[in-house]
mmCIF file of the N, C-alpha and C atoms, coordinates in Angstrom:
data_MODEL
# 
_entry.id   MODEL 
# 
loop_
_atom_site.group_PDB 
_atom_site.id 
_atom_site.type_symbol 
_atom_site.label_atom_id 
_atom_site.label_alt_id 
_atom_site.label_comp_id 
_atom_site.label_asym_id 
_atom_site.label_entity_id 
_atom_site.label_seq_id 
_atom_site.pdbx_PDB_ins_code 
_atom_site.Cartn_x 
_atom_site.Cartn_y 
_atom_site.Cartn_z 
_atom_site.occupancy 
_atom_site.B_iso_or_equiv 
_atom_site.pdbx_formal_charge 
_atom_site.auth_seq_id 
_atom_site.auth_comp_id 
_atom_site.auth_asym_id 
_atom_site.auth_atom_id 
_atom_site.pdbx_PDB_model_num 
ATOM 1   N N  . UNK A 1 1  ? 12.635  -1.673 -5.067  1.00 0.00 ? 1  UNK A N  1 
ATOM 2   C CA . UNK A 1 1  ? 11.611  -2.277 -4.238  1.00 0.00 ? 1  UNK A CA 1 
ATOM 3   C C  . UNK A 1 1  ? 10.409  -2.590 -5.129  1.00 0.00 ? 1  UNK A C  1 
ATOM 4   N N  . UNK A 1 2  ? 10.153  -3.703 -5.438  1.00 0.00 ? 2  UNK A N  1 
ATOM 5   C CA . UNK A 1 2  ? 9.006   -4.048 -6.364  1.00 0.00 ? 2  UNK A CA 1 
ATOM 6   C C  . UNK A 1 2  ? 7.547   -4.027 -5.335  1.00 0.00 ? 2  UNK A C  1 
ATOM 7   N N  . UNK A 1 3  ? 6.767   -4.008 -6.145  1.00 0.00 ? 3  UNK A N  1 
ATOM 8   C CA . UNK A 1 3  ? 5.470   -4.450 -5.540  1.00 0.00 ? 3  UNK A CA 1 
ATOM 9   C C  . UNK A 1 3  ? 5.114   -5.704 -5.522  1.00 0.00 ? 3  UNK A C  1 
ATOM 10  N N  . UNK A 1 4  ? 3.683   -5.996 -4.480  1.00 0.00 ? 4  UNK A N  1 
ATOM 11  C CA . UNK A 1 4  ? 3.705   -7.129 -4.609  1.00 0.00 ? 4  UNK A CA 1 
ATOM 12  C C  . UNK A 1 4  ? 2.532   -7.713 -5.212  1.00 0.00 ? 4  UNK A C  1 
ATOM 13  N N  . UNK A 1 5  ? 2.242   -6.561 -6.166  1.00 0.00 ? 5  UNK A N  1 
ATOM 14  C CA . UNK A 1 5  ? 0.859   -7.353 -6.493  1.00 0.00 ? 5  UNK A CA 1 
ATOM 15  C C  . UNK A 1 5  ? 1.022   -6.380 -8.264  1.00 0.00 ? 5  UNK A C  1 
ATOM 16  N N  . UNK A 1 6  ? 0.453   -6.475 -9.431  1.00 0.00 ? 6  UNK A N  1 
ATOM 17  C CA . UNK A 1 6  ? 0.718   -6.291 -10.487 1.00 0.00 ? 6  UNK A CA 1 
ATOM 18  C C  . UNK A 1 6  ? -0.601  -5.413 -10.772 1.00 0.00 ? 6  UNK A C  1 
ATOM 19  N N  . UNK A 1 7  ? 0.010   -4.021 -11.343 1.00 0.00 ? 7  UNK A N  1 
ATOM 20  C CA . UNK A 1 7  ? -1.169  -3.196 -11.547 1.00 0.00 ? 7  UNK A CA 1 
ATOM 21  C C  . UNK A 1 7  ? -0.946  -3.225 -12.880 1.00 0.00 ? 7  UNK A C  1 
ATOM 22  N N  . UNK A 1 8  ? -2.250  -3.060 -13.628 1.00 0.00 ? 8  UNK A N  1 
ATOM 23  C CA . UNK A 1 8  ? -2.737  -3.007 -14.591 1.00 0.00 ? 8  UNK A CA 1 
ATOM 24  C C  . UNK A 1 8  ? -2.877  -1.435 -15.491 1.00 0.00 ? 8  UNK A C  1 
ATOM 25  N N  . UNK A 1 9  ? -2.957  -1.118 -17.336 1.00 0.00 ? 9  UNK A N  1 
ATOM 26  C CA . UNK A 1 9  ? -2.069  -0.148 -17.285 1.00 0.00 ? 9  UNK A CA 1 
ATOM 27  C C  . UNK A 1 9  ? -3.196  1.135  -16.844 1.00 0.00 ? 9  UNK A C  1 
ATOM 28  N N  . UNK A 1 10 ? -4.702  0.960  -16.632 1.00 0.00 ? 10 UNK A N  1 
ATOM 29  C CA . UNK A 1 10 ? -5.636  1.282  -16.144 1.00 0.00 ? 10 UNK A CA 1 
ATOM 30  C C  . UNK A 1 10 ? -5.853  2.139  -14.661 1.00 0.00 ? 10 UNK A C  1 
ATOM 31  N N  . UNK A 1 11 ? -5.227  0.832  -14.282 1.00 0.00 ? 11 UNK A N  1 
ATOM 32  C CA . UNK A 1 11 ? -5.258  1.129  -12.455 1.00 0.00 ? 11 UNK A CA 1 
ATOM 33  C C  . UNK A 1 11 ? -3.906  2.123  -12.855 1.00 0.00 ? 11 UNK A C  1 
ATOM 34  N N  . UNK A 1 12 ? -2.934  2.054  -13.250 1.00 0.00 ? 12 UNK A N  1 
ATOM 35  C CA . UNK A 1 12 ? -1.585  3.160  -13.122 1.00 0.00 ? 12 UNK A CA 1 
ATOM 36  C C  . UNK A 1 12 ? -2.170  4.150  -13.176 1.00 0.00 ? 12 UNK A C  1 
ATOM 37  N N  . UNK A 1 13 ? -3.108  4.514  -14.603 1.00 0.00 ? 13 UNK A N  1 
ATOM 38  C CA . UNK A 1 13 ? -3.706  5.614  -15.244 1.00 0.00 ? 13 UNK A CA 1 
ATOM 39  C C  . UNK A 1 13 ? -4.362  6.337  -14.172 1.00 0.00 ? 13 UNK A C  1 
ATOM 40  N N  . UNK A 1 14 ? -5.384  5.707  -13.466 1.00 0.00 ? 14 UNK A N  1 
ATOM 41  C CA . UNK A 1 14 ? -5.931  6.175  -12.343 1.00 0.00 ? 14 UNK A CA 1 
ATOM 42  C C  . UNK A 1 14 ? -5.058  6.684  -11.361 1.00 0.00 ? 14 UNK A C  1 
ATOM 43  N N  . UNK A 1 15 ? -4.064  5.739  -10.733 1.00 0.00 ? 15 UNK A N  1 
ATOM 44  C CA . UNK A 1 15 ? -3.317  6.189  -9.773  1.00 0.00 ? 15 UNK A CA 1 
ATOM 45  C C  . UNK A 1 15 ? -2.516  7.941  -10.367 1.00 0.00 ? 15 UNK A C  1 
ATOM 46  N N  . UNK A 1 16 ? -1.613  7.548  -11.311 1.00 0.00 ? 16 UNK A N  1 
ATOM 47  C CA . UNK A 1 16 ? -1.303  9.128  -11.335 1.00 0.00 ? 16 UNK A CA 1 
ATOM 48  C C  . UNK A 1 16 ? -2.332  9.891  -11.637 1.00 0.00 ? 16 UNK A C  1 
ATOM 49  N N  . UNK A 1 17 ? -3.095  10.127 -12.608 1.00 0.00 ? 17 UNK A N  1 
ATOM 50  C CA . UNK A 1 17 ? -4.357  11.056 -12.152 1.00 0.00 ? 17 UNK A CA 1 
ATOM 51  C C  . UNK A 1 17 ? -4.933  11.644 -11.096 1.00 0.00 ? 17 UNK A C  1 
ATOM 52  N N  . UNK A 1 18 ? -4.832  10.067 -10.182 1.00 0.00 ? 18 UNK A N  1 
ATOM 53  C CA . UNK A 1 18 ? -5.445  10.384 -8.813  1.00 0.00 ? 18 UNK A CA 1 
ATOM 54  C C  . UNK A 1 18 ? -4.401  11.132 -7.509  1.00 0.00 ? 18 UNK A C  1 
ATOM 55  N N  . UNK A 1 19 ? -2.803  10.779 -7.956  1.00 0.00 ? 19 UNK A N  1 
ATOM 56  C CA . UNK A 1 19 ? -2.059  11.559 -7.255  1.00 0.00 ? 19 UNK A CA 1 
ATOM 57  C C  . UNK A 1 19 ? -2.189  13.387 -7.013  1.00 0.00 ? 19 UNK A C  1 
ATOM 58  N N  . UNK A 1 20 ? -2.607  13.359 -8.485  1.00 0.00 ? 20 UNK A N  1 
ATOM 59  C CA . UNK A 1 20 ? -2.879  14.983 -8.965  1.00 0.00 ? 20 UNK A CA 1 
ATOM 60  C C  . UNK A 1 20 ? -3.832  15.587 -8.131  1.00 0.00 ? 20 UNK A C  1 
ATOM 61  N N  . UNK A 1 21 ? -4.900  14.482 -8.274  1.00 0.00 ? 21 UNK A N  1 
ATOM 62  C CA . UNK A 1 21 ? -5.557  15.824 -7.708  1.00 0.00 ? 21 UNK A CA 1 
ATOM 63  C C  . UNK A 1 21 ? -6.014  15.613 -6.189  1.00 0.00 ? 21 UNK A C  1 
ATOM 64  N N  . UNK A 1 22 ? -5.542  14.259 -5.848  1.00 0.00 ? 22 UNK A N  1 
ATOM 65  C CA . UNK A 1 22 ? -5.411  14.579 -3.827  1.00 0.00 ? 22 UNK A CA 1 
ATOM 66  C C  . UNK A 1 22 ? -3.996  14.775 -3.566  1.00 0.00 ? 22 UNK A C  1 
ATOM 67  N N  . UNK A 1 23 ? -3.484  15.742 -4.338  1.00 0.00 ? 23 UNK A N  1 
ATOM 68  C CA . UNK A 1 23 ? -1.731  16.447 -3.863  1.00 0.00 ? 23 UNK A CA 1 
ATOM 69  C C  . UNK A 1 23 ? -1.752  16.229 -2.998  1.00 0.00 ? 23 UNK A C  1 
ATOM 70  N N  . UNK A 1 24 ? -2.671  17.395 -2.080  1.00 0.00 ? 24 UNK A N  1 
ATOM 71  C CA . UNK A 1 24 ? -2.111  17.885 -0.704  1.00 0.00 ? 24 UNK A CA 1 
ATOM 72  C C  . UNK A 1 24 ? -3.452  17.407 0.649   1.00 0.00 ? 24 UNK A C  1 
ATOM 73  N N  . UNK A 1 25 ? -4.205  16.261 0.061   1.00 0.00 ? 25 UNK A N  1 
ATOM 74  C CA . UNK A 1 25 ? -4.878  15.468 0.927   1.00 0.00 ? 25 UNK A CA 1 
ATOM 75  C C  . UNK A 1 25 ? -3.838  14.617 1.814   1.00 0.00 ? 25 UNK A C  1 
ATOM 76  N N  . UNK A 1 26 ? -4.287  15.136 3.240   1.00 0.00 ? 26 UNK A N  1 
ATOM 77  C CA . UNK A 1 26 ? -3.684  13.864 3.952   1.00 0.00 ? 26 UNK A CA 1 
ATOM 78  C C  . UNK A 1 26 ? -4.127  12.166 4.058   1.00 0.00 ? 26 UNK A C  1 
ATOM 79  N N  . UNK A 1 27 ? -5.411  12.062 3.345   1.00 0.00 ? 27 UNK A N  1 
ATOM 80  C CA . UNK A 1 27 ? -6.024  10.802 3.357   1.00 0.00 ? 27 UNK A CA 1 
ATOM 81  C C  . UNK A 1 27 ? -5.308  10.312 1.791   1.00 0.00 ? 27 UNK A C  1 
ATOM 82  N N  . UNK A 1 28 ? -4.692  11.169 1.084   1.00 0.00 ? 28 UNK A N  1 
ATOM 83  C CA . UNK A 1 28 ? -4.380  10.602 -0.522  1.00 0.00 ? 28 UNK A CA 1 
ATOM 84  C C  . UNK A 1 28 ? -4.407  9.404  -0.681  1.00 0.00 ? 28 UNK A C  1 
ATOM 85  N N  . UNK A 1 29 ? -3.443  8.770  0.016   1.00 0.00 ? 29 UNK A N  1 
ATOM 86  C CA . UNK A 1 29 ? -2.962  7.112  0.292   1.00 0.00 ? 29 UNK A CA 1 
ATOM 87  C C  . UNK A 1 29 ? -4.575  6.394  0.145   1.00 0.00 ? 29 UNK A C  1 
ATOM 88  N N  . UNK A 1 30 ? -5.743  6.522  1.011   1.00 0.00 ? 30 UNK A N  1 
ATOM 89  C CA . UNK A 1 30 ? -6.426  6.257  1.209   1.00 0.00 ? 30 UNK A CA 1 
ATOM 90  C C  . UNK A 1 30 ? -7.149  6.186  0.235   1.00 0.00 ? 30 UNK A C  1 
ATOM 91  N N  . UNK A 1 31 ? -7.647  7.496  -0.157  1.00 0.00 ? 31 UNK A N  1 
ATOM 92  C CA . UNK A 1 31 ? -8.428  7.480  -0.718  1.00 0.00 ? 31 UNK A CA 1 
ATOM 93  C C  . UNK A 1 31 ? -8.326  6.941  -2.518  1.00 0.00 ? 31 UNK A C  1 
ATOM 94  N N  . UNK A 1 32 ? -6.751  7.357  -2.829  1.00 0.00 ? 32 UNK A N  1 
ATOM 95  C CA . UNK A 1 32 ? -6.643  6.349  -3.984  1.00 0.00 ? 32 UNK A CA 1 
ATOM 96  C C  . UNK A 1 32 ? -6.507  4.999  -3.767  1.00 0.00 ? 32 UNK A C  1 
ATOM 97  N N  . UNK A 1 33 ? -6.532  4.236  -2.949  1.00 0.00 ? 33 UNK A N  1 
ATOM 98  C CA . UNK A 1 33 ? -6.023  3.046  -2.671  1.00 0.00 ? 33 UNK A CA 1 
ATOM 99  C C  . UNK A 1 33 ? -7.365  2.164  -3.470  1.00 0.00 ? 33 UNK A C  1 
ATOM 100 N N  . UNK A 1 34 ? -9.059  3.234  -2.818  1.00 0.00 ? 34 UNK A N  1 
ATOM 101 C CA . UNK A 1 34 ? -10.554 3.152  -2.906  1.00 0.00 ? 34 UNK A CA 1 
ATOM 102 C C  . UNK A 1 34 ? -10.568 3.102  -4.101  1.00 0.00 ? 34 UNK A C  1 
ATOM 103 N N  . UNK A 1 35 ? -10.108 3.982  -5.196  1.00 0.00 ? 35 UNK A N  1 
ATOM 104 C CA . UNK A 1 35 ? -10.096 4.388  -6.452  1.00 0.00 ? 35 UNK A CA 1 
ATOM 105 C C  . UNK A 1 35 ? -9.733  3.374  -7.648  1.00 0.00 ? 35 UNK A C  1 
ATOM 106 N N  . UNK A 1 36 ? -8.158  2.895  -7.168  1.00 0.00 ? 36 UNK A N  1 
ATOM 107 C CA . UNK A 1 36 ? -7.441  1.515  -7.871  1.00 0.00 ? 36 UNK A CA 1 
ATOM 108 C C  . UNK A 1 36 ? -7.522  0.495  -7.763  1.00 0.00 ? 36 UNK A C  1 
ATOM 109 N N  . UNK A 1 37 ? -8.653  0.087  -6.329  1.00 0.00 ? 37 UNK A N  1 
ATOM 110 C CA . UNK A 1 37 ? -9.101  -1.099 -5.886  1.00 0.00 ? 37 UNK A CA 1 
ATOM 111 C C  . UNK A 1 37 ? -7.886  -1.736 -5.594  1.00 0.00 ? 37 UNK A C  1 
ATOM 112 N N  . UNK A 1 38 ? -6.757  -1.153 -4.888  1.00 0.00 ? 38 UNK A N  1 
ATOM 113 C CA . UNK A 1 38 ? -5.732  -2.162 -4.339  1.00 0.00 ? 38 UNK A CA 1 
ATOM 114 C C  . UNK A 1 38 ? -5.548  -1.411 -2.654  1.00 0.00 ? 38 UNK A C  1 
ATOM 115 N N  . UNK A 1 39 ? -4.901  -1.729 -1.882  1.00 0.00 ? 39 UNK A N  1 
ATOM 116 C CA . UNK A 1 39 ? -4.914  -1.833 -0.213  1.00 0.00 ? 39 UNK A CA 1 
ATOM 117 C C  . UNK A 1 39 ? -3.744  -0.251 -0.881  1.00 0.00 ? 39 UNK A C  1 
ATOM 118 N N  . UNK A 1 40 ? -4.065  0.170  0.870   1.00 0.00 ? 40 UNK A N  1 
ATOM 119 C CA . UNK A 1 40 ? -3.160  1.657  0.856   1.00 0.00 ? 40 UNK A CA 1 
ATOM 120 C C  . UNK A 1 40 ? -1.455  1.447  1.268   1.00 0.00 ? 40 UNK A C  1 
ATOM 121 N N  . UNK A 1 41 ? -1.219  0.226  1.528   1.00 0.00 ? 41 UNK A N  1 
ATOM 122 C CA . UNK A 1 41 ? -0.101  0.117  1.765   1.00 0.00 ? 41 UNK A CA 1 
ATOM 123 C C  . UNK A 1 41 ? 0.803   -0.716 -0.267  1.00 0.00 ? 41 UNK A C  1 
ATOM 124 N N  . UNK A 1 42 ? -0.217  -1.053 -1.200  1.00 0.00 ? 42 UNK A N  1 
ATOM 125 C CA . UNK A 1 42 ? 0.529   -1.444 -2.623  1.00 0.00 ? 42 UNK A CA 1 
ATOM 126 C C  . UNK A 1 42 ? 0.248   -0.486 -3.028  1.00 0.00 ? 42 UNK A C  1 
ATOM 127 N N  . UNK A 1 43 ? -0.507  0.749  -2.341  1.00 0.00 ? 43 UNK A N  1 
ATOM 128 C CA . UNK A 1 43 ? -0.454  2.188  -3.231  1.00 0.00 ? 43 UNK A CA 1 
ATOM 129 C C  . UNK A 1 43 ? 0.668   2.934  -2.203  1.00 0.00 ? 43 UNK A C  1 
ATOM 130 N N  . UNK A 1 44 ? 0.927   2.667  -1.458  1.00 0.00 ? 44 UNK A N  1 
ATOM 131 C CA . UNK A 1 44 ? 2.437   3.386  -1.060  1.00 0.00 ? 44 UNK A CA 1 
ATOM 132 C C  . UNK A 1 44 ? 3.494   2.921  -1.524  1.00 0.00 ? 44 UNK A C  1 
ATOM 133 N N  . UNK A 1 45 ? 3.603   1.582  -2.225  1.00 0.00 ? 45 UNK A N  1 
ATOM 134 C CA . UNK A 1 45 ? 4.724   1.143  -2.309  1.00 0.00 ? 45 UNK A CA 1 
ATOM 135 C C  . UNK A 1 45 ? 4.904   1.932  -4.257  1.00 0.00 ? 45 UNK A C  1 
ATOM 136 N N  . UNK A 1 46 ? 3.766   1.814  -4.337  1.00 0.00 ? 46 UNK A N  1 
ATOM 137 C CA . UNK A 1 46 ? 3.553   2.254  -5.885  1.00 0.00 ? 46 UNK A CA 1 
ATOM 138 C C  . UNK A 1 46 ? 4.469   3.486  -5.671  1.00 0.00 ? 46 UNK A C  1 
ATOM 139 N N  . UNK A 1 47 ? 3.546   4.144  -5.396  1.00 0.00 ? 47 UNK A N  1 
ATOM 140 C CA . UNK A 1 47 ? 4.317   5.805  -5.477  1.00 0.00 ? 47 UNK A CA 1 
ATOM 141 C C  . UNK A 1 47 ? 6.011   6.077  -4.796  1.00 0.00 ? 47 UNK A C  1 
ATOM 142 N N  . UNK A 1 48 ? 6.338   5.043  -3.702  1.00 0.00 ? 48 UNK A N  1 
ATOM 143 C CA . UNK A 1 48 ? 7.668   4.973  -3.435  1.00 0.00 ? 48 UNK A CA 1 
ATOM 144 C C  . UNK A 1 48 ? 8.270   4.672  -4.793  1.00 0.00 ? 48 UNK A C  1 
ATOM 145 N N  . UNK A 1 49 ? 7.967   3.637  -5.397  1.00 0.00 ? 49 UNK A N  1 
ATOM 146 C CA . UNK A 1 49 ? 8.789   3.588  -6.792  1.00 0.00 ? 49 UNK A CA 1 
ATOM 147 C C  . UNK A 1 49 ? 8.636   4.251  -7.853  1.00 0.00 ? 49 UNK A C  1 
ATOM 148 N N  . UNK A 1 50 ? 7.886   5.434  -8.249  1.00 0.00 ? 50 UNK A N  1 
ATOM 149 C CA . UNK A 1 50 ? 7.369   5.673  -8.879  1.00 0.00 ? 50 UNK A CA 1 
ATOM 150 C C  . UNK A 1 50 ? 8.213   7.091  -8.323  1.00 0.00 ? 50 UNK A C  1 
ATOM 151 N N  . UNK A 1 51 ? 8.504   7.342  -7.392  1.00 0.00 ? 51 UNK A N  1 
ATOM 152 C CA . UNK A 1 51 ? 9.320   8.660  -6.945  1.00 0.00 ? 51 UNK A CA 1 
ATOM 153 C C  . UNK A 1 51 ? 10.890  8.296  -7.081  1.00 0.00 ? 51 UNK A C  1 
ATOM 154 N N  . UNK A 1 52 ? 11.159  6.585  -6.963  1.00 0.00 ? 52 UNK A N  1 
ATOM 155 C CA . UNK A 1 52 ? 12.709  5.969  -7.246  1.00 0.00 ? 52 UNK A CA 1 
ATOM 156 C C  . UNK A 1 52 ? 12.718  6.286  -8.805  1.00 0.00 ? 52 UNK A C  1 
ATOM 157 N N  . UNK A 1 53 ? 11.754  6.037  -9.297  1.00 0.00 ? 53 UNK A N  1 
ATOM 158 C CA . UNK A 1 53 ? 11.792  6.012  -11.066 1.00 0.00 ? 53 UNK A CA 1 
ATOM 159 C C  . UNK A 1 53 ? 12.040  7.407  -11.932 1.00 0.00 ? 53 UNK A C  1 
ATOM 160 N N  . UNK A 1 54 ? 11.462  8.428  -11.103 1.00 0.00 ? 54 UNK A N  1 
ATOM 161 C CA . UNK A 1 54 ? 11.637  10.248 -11.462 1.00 0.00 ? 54 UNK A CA 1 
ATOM 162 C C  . UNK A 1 54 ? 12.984  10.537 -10.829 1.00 0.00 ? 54 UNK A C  1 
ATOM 163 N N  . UNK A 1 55 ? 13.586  10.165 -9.737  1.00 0.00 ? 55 UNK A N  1 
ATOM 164 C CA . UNK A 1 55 ? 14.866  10.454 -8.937  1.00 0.00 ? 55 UNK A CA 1 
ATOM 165 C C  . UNK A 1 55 ? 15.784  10.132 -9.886  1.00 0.00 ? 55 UNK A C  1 
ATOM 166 N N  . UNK A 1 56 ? 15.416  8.530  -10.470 1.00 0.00 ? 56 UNK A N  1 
ATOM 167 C CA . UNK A 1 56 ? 16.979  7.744  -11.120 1.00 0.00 ? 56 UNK A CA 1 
ATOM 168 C C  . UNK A 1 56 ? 16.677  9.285  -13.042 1.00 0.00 ? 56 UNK A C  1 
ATOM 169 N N  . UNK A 1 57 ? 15.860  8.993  -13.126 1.00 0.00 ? 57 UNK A N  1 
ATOM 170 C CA . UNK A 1 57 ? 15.344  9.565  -14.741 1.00 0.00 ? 57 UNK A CA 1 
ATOM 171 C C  . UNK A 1 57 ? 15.907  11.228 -14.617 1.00 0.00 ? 57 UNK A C  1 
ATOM 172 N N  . UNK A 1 58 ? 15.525  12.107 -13.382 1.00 0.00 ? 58 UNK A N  1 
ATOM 173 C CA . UNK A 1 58 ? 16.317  13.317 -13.402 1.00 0.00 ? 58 UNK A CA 1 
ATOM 174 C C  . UNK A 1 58 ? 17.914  13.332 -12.767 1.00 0.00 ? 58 UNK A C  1 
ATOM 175 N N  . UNK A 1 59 ? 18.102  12.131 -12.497 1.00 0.00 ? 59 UNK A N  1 
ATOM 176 C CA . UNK A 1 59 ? 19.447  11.841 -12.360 1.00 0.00 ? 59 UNK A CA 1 
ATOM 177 C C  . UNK A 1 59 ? 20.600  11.729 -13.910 1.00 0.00 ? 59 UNK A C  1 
ATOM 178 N N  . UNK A 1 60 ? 19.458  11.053 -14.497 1.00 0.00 ? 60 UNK A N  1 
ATOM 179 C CA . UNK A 1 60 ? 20.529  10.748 -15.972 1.00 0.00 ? 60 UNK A CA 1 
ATOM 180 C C  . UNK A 1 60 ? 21.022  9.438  -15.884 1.00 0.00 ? 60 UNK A C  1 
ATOM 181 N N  . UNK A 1 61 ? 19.912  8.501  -15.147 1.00 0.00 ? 61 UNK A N  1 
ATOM 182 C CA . UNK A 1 61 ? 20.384  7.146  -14.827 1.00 0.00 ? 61 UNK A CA 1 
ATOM 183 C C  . UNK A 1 61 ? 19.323  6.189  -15.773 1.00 0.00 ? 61 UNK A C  1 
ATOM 184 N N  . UNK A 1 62 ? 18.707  6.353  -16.228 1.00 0.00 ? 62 UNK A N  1 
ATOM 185 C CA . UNK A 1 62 ? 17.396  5.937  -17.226 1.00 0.00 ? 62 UNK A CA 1 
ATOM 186 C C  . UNK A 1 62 ? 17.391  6.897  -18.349 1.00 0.00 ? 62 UNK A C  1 
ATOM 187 N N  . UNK A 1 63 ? 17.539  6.195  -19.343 1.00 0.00 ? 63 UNK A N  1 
ATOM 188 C CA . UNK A 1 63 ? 17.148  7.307  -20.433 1.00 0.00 ? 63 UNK A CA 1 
ATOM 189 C C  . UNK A 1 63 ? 15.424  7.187  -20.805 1.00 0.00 ? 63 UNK A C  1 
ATOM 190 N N  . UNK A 1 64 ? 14.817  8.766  -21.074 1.00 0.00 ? 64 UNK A N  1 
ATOM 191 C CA . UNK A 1 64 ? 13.305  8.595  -21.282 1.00 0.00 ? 64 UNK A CA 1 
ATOM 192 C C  . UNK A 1 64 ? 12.870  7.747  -22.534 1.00 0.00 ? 64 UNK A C  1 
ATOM 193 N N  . UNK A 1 65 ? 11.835  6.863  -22.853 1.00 0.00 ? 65 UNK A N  1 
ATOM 194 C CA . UNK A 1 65 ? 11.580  6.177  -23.734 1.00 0.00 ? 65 UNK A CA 1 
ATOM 195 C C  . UNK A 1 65 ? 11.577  7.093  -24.961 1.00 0.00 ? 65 UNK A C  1 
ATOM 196 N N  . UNK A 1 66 ? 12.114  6.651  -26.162 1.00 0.00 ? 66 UNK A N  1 
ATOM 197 C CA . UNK A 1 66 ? 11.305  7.442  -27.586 1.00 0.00 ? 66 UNK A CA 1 
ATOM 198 C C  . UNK A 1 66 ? 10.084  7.208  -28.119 1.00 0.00 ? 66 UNK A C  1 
ATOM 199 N N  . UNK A 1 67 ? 8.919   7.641  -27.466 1.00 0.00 ? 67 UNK A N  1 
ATOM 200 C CA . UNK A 1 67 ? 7.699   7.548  -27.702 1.00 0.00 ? 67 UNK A CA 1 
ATOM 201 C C  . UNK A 1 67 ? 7.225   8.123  -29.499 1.00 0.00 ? 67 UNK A C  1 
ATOM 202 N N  . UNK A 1 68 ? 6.961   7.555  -30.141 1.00 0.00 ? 68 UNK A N  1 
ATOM 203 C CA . UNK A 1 68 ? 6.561   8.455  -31.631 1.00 0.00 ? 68 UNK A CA 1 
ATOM 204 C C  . UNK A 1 68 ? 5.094   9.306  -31.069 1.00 0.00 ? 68 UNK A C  1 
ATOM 205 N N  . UNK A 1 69 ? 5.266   10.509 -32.391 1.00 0.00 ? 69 UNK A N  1 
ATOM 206 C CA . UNK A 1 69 ? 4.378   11.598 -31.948 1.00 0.00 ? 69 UNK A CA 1 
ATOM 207 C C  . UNK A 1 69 ? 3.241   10.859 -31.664 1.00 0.00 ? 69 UNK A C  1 
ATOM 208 N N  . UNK A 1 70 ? 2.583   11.479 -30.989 1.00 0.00 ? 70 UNK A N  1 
ATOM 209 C CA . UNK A 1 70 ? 1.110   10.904 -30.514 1.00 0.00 ? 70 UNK A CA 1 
ATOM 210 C C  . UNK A 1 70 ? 0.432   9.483  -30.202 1.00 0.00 ? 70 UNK A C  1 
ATOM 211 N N  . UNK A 1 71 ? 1.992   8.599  -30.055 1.00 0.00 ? 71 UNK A N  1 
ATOM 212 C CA . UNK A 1 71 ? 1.215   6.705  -29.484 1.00 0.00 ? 71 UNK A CA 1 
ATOM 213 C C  . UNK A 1 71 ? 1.198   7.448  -28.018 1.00 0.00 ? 71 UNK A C  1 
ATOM 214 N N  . UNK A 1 72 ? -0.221  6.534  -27.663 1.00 0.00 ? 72 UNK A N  1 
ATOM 215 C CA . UNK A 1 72 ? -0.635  6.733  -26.565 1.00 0.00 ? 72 UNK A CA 1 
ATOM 216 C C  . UNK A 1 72 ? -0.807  4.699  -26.186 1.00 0.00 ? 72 UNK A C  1 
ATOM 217 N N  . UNK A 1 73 ? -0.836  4.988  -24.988 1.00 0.00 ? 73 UNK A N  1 
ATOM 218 C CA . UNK A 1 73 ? -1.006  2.901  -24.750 1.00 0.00 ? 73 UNK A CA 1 
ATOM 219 C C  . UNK A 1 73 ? -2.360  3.009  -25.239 1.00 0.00 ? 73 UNK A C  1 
ATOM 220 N N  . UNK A 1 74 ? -2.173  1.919  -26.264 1.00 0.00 ? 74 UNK A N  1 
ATOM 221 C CA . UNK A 1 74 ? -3.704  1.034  -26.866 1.00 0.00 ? 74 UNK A CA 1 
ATOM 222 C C  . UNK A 1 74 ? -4.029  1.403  -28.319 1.00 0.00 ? 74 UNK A C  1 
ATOM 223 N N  . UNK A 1 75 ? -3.104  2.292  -28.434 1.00 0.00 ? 75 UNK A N  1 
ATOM 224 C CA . UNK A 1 75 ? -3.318  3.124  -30.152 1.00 0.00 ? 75 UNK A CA 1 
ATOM 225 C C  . UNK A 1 75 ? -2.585  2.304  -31.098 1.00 0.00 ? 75 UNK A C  1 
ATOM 226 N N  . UNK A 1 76 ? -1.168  2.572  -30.658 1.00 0.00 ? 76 UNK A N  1 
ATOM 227 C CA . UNK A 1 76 ? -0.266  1.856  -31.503 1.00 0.00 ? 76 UNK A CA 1 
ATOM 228 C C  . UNK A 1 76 ? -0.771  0.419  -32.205 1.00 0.00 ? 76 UNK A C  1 
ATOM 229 N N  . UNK A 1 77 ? -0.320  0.552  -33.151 1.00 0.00 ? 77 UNK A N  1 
ATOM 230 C CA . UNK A 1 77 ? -0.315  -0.732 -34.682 1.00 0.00 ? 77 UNK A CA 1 
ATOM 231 C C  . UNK A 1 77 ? -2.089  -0.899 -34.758 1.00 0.00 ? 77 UNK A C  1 
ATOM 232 N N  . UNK A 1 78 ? -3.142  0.163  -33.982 1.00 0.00 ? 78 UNK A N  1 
ATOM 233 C CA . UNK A 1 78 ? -4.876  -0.028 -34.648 1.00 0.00 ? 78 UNK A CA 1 
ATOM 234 C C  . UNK A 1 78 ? -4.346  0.620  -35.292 1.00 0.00 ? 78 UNK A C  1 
ATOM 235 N N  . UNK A 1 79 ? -5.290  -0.165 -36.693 1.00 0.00 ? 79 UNK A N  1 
ATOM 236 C CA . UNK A 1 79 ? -5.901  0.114  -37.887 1.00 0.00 ? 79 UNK A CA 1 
ATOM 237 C C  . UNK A 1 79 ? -7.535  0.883  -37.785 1.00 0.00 ? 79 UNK A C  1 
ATOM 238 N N  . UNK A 1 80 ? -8.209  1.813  -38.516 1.00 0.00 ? 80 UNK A N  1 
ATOM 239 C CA . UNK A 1 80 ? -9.121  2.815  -38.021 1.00 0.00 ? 80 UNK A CA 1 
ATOM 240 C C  . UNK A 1 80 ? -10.033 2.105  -39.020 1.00 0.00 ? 80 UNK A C  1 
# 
């Protein structure tokens, strides 16, 4: 189930962050929706796939990326 609108790798960053720490808020939906600046129904659809994406990955249906030690998004190939 895709979304229908394209989050940015920012707004993701926020969203799981923001999953963390309104766990067990019943407004969660809501109140991250405020947070990522997108509607509470492309932040439900987010986290529906985003729970398809951990299901298929502890299934053994996705293999996890090989990330090298310490690239983080935006690091990789800067020069300092």
């Amino acid at each position: 189930m895709a979304s229908s609108s394209n989050w940015t790798w920012e707004q993701n960053k926020l969203f799981e962050n923001s999953l963390v720490t309104y766990n067990d808020d019943p407004d969660r939906f809501q109140k991250i929706a405020k947070i990522v600046g997108k509607t509470v129904e492309e932040v439900k659809i987010h986290y529906q796939n985003l729970v398809q994406d951990v299901n298929a990955i502890e299934a053994g249906k996705i293999p996890l990326p090989n990330y090298k030690t310490g690239e983080t998004k935006g690091q990789h190939n800067k020069k300092k």
